[in-house]
C-alpha positions as CSV (number, residue, x, y, z in Angstrom):
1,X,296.1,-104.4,-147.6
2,X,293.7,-101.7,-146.7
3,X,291.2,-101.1,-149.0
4,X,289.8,-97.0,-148.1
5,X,286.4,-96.4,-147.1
6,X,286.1,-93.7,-150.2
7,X,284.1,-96.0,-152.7
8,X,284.3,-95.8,-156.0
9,X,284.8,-98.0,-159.0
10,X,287.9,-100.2,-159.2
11,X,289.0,-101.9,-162.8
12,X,290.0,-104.7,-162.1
13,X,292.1,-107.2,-164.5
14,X,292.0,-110.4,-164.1
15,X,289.2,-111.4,-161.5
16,X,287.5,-114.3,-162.2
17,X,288.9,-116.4,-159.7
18,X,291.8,-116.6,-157.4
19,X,293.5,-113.3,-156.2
20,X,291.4,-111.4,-158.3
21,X,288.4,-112.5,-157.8
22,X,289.5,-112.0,-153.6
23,X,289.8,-108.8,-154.0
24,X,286.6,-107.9,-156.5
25,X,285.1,-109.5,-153.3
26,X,286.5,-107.3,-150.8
27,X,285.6,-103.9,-152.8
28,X,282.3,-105.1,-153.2
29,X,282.4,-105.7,-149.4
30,X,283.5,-102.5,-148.9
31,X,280.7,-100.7,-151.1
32,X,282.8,-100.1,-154.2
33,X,281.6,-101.0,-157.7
34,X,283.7,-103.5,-159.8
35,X,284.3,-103.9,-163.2
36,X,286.3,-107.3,-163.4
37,X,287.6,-108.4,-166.3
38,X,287.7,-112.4,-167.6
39,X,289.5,-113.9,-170.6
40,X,287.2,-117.2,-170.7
41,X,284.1,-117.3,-172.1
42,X,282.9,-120.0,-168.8
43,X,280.7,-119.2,-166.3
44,X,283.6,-117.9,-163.5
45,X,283.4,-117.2,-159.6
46,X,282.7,-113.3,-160.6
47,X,279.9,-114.6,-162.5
48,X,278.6,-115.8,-159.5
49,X,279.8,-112.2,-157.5
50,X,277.9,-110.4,-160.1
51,X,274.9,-112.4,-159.5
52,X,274.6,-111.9,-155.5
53,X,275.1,-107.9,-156.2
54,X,273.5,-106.6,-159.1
55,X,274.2,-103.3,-160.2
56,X,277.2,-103.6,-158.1
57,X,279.9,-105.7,-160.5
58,X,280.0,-105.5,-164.4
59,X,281.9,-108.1,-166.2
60,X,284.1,-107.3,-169.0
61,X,285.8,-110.0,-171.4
62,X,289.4,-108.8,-172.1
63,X,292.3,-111.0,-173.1
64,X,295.4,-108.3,-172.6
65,X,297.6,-109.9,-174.9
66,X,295.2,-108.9,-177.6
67,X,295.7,-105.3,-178.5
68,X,292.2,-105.1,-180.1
69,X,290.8,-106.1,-176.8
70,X,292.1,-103.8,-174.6
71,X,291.2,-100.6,-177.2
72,X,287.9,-102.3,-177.1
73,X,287.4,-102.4,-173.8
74,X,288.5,-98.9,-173.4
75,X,286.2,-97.6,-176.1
76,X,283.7,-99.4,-174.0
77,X,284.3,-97.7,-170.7
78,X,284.9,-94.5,-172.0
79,X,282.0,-92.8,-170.5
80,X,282.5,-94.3,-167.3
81,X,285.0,-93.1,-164.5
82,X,287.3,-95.2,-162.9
83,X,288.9,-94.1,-159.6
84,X,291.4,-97.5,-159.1
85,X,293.0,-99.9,-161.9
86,X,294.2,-103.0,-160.8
C-alpha cells in the first residue's frame, strides 16, 4: 500500500492494535494526523502512539455495533475535517 505524501487527517476504525494500529503508525509516519478509534476502555498500543506524538493522534471510543456510538462520535467530529476514513 502507498500511503500519499498529501497529509491530512485519516479516521481510522479500529486501531488499537494489530492492522489498525499498523497503519495509524504509518500515517503518523508519514505526517498525517489520526483519529483512531477503540472499543475497550484498556490502555491499547494507540494509547501508547498517542503518547510518543502529541497533538498528532486523538483517540476516540466507538463500538460500531452501537448505533448511539457512532452518531456520537460523529456529533463529536463534526467540526473537524476528515480527508480519509478507514
Amino acid at each position: 500500500m502507498t500511503i500519499s505524501t498529501d497529509r491530512g487527517t485519516l479516521l481510522l476504525v479500529g486501531a488499537s492494535r494489530g492492522l489498525g494500529h499498523a497503519l495509524a503508525a504509518e500515517f503518523v509516519k508519514k505526517g498525517w494526523h489520526v483519529i483512531g478509534t477503540v472499543r475497550e476502555t484498556d490502555r491499547t498500543d494507540l494509547h501508547d502512539l498517542a503518547e510518543a506524538h502529541p497533538g498528532q493522534v486523538a483517540i476516540e471510543a466507538l463500538d460500531v455495533t452501537e448505533p448511539s456510538q457512532i452518531a456520537a462520535l460523529h456529533d463529536r467530529l463534526a467540526d473537524r475535517a476528515i480527508d480519509l476514513l478507514f
